[in-house]
C-alpha positions in Angstrom: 241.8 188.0 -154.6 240.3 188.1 -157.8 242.8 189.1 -160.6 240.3 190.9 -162.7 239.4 193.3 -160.5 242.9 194.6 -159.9 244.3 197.6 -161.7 248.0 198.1 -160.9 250.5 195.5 -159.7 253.8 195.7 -159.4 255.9 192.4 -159.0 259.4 192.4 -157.3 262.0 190.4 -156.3 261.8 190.2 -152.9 265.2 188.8 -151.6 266.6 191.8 -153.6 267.5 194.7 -151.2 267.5 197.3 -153.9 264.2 195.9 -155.2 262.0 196.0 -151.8 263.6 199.9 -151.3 261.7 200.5 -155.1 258.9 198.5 -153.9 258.6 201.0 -150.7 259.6 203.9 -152.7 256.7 203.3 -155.5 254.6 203.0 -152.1 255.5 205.9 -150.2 255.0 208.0 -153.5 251.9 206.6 -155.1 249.9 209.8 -154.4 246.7 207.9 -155.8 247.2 205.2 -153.6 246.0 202.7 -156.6 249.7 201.0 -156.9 249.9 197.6 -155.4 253.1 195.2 -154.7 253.8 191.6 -154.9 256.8 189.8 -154.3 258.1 186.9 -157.3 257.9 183.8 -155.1 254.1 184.4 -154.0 251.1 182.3 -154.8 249.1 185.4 -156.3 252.3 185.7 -158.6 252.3 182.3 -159.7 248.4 182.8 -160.2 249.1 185.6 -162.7 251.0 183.0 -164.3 248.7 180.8 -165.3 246.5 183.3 -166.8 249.2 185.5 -168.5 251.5 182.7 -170.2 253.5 185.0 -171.9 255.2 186.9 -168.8 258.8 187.3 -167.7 261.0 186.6 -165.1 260.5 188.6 -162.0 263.7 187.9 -160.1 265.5 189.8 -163.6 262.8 192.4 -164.1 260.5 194.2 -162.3 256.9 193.8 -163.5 254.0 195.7 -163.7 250.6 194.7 -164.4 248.4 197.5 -165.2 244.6 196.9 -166.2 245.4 193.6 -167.9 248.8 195.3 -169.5 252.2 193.8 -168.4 255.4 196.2 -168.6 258.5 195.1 -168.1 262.3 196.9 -167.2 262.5 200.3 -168.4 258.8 200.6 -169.9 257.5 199.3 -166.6 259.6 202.4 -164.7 258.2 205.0 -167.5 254.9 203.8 -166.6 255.3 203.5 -162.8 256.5 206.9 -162.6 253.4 208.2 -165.1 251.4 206.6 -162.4 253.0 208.1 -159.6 251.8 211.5 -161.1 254.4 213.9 -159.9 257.8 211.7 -161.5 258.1 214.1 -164.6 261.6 214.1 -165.2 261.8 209.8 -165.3 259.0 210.5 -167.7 260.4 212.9 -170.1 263.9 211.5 -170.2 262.3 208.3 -170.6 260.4 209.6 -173.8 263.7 211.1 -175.4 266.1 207.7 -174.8 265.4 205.2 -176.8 264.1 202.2 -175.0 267.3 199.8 -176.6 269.5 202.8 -174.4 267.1 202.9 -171.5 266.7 198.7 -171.5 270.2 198.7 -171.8 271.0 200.8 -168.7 268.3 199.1 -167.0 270.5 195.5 -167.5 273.3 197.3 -166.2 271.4 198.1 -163.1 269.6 194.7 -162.4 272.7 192.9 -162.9 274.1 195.2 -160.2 271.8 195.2 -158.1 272.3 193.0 -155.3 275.5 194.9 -154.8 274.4 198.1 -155.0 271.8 198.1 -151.0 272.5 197.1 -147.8 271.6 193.5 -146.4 269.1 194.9 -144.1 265.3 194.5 -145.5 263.6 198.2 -146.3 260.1 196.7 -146.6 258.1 199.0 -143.7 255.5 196.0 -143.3 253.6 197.4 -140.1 252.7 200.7 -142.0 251.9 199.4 -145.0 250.8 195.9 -144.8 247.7 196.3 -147.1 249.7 196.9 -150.2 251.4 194.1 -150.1 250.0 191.0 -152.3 251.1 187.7 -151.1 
């Protein structure tokens, strides 16, 4: 897949529970159905690597890649949910907190997060298979 001609990625960790249920969530919502996913450990990630140097750690953040534009913890949810169209409430509170506040809260949460699901996967491969990047 050529990485060019991709508009909206978004990278998770993928032996996180509560990441894979955002992953489906962001799925299950995008109303445009323009929103793509890829877990951290695949060779299309490690390929966006190599062309984007400067790009952090998915298995501490989620990611999103958005016509050539990388966005990372709380500015990466802002702009999912701006994406998403009808998430107008992440998108207003997210305007008012400052992003040191919603980065913070966003720590608290990732270092939780393991904790905070289930051990069984969410990931509803069979219906949609084609948004997943591997």
């Amino acid at each position: 897949m050529q990485i060019d001609s991709l508009k909206t990625i978004v990278f998770i960790d993928d032996e996180c529970i509560f990441c894979n249920y955002w992953g489906n969530f962001i799925l299950k919502n995008d109303q445009s159905n323009s929103i793509l996913i890829s877990p951290a450990n695949s060779s299309f990630f490690k390929e966006i690597q190599n062309k984007y140097t400067i790009l952090p750690n998915p298995k501490e953040t989620i990611i999103l890649f958005h016509n050539n534009d990388i966005f990372e913890k709380s500015n990466a949810v802002i702009k999912i949910a701006r994406l998403m169209k009808n998430w107008h409430s992440i998108i207003i509170i997210g305007y008012i907190i400052p992003k040191i506040i919603r980065d913070f809260l966003y720590d608290i949460i990732a270092k939780n997060r393991k904790s905070l699901m289930t051990d069984s996967c969410v990931i509803d491969e069979l219906k949609q298979r084609d948004k997943y990047i591997l």
